[in-house]
C-alpha positions as CSV (number, residue, x, y, z in Angstrom):
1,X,0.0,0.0,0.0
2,X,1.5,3.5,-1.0
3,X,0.2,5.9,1.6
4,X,-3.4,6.4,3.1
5,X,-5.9,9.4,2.4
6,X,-8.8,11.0,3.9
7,X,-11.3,12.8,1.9
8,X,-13.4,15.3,3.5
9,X,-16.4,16.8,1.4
10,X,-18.1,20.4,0.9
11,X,-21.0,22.0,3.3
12,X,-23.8,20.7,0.9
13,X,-21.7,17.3,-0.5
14,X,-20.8,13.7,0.7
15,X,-19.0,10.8,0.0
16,X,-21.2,9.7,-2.8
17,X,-20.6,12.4,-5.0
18,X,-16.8,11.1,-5.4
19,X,-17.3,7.3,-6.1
20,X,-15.2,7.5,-9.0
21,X,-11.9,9.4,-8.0
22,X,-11.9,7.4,-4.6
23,X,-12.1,4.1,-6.7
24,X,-8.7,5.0,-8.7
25,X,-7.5,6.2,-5.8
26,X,-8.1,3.1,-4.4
27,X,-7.0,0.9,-7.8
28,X,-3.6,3.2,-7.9
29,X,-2.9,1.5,-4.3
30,X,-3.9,3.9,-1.7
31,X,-5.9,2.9,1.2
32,X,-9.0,5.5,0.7
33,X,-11.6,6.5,3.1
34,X,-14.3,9.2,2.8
35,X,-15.6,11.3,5.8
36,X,-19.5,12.3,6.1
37,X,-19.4,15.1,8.2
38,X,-21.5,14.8,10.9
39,X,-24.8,16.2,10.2
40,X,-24.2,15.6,6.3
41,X,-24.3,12.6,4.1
42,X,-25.3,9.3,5.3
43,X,-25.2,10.8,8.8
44,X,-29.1,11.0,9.3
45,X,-28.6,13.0,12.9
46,X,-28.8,16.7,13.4
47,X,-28.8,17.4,9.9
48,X,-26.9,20.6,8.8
49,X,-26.3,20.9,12.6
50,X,-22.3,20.8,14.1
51,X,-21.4,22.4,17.8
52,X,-19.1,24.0,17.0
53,X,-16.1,24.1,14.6
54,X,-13.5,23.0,16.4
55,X,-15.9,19.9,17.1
56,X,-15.7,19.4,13.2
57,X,-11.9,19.8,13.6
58,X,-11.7,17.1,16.6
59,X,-14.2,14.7,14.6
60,X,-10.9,14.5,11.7
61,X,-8.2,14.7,14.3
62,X,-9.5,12.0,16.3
63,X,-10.1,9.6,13.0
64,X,-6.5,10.2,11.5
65,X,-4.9,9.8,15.6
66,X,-6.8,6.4,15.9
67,X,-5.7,5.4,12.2
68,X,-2.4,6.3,12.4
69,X,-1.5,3.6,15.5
70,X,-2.8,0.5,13.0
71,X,0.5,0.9,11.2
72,X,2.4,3.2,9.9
73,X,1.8,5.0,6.5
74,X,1.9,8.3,5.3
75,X,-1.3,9.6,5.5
76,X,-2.6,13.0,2.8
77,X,-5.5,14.9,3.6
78,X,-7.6,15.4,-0.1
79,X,-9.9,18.2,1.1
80,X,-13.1,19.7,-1.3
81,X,-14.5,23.2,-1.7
82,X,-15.4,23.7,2.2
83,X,-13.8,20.7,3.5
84,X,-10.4,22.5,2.7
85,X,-11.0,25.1,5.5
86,X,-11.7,21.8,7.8
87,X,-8.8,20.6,6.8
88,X,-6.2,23.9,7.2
89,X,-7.7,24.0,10.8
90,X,-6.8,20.1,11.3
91,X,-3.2,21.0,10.5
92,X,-2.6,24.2,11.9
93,X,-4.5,22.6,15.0
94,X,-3.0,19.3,15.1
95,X,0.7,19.9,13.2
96,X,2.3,15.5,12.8
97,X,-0.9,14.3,12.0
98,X,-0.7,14.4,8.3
99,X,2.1,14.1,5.5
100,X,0.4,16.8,3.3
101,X,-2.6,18.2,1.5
102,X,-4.7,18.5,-1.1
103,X,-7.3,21.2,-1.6
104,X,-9.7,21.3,-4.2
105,X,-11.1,24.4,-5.3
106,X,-11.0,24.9,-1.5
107,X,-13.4,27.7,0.6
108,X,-11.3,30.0,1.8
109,X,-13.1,32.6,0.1
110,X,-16.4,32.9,-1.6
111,X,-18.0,34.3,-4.1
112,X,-21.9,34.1,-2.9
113,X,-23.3,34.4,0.8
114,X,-26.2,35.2,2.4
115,X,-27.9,38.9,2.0
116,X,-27.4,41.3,5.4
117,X,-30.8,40.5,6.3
118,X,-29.9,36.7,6.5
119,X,-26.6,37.0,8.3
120,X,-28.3,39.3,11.1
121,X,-31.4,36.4,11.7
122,X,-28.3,33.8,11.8
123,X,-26.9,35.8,14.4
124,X,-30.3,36.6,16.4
125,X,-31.2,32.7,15.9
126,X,-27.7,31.7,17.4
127,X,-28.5,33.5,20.8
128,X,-31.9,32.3,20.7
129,X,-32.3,29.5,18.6
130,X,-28.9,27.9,17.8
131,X,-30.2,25.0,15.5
132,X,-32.5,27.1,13.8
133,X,-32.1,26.0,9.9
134,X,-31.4,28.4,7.3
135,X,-30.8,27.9,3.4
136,X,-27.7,27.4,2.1
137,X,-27.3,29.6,-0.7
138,X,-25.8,26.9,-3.2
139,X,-28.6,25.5,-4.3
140,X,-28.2,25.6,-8.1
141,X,-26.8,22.9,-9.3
142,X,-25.4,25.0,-12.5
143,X,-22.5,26.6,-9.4
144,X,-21.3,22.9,-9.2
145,X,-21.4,21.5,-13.1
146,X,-22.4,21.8,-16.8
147,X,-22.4,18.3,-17.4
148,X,-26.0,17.0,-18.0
149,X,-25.3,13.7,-16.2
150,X,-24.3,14.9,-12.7
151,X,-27.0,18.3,-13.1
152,X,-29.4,15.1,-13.0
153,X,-27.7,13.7,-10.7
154,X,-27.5,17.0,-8.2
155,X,-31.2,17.7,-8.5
156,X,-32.3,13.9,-7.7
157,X,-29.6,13.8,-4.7
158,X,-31.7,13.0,-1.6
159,X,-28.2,13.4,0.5
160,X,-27.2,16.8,-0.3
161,X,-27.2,19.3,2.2
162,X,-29.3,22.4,1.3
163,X,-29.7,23.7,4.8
164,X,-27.4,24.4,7.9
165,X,-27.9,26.0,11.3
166,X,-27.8,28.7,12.6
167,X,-24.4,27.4,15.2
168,X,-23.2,25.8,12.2
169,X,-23.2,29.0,10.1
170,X,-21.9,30.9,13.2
171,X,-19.3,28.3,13.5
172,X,-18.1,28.5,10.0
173,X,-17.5,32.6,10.1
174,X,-15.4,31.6,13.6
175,X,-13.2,29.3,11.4
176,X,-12.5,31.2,9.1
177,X,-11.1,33.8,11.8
178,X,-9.3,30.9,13.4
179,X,-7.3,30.2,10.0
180,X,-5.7,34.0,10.1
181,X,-2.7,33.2,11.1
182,X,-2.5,29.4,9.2
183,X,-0.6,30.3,6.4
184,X,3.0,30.1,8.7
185,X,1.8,27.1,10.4
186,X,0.7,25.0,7.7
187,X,4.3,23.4,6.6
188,X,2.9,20.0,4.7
189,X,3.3,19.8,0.6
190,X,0.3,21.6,-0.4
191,X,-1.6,20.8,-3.7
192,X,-4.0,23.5,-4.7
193,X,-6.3,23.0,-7.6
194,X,-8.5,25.3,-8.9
195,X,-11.5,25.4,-11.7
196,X,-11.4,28.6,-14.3
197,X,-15.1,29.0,-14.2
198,X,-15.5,28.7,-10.4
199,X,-19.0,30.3,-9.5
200,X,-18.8,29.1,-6.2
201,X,-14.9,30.2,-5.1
202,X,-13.2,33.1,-5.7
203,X,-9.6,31.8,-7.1
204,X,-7.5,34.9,-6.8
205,X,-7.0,35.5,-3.0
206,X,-7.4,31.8,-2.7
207,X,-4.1,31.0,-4.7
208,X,-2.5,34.0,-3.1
209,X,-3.4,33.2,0.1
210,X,-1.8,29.3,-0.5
211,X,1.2,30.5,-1.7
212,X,1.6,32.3,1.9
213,X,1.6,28.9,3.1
214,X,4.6,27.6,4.5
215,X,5.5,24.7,3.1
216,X,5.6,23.1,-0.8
217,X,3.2,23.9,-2.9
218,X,2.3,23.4,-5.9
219,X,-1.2,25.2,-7.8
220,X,-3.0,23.5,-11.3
221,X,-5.7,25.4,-12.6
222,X,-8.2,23.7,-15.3
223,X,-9.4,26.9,-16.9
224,X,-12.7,25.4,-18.5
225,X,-13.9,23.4,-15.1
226,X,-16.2,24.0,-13.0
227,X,-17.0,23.9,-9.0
228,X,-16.7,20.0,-8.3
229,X,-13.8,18.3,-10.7
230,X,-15.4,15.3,-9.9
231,X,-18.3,16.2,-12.3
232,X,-16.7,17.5,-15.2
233,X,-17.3,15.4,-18.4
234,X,-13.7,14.5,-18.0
235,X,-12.5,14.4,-14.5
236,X,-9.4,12.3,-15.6
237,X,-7.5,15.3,-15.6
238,X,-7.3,16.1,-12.3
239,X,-7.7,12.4,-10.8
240,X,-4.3,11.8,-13.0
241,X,-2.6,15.1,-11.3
242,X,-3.8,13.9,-8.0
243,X,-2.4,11.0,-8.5
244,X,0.6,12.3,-9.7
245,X,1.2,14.7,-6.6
246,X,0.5,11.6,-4.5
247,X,3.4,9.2,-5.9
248,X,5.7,12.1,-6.0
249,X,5.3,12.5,-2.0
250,X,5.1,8.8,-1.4
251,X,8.3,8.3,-3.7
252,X,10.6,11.7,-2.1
253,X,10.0,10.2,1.0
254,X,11.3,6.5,0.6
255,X,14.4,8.1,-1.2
256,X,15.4,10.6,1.7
């Protein structure tokens, strides 16, 4: 077995929207596993609900701790639109407990959110109603895709998330305060790839803000993708640069 990695999704996806990449992850020899947030996915409990975000970070800490004592193996983070600021917490948090990182079109910086009107009820509701539920403003499935087959798919989903609380929402503003000062702290080879026509994340200050980061990095940008990689008509492109990025850590490290 090459290494091990841990996926963890977007605020409205799950494990079942990347099948594909995590089976030639899986076929290139890498032990693969997939993280439902709690709250999301096949987690039927408190839906959209989390208490807090450094709960969310704990929840991947703990999994990667209790992994890493089976035996030992280098172990990459592949983190997905939101799931990338999950995953910059778990590192800056937790520095040992992964070999590096990959963030795919991560959400460090957005391009839609809720109106003033919104944001001020999600604040009222967290002093007085903390799992209040509120939309999450995503829910086109044109932000994620063009491809016919996965618009289909997106609008038939019964798992995907469409709404959050109000704690949650709260809690997702506090982390992205708590990642100010990542940058210096995050030392792991760092693979940033990014989609040209992103409707969801903003790509300039999120490349700048990767190459602040303090470790490797590397950035690919596929200028006629969208959102989620995994739904373009060809996501071979960036399942073979993942995979590339992968051997190339896995191989640097046997030869030191």
């Amino acid at each position: 077995m090459r290494a091990r990695v841990v996926c963890i999704h977007g605020i409205q996806s799950h494990g079942g929207w990347y099948e594909h990449s995590c089976r030639r992850l899986a076929e290139a020899g890498f032990e693969v596993f997939f993280l439902d947030r709690r709250g999301s996915g096949l987690n039927a409990q408190d839906r959209g609900d989390a208490p807090s975000f450094r709960r969310l970070l704990r929840d991947v800490a703990e999994f990667l701790e209790a992994r890493k004592k089976d035996f030992v193996l280098k172990t990459f983070v592949v983190a997905i639109s939101w799931g990338g600021k999950v995953a910059a917490g778990v590192v800056k948090r937790r520095p040992g407990l992964v070999d590096g990182m990959a963030l795919l079109c991560p959400g460090f910086y957005h391009r839609l959110s809720l109106s003033l009107s919104e944001k001020a009820a999600v604040v009222w509701a967290r002093l007085t109603r903390p799992t209040r539920l509120f939309p999450i403003p995503l829910s086109d499935p044109r932000l994620f895709t063009a491809t016919e087959k996965w618009l289909k798919f997106l609008r038939e989903d019964p798992l995907t998330l469409h709404q959050a609380t109000a704690r949650f929402l709260i809690g997702s503003a506090a982390l992205d305060l708590y990642l100010r000062d990542a940058p210096s702290r995050i030392k792991v080879p760092v693979l940033l790839m990014l989609a040209g026509r992103d409707c969801i994340i903003d790509n300039r200050p999120t490349r700048d803000l990767v190459r602040r980061f303090a470790g490797p990095k590397e950035v690919v940008e596929y200028p006629d993708a969208h959102h989620t990689l995994e739904f373009e008509a060809n996501p071979e492109w960036h399942i073979t640069d993942l995979l590339d990025w992968l051997r190339r850590q896995t191989e640097s490290s046997k030869s030191i």
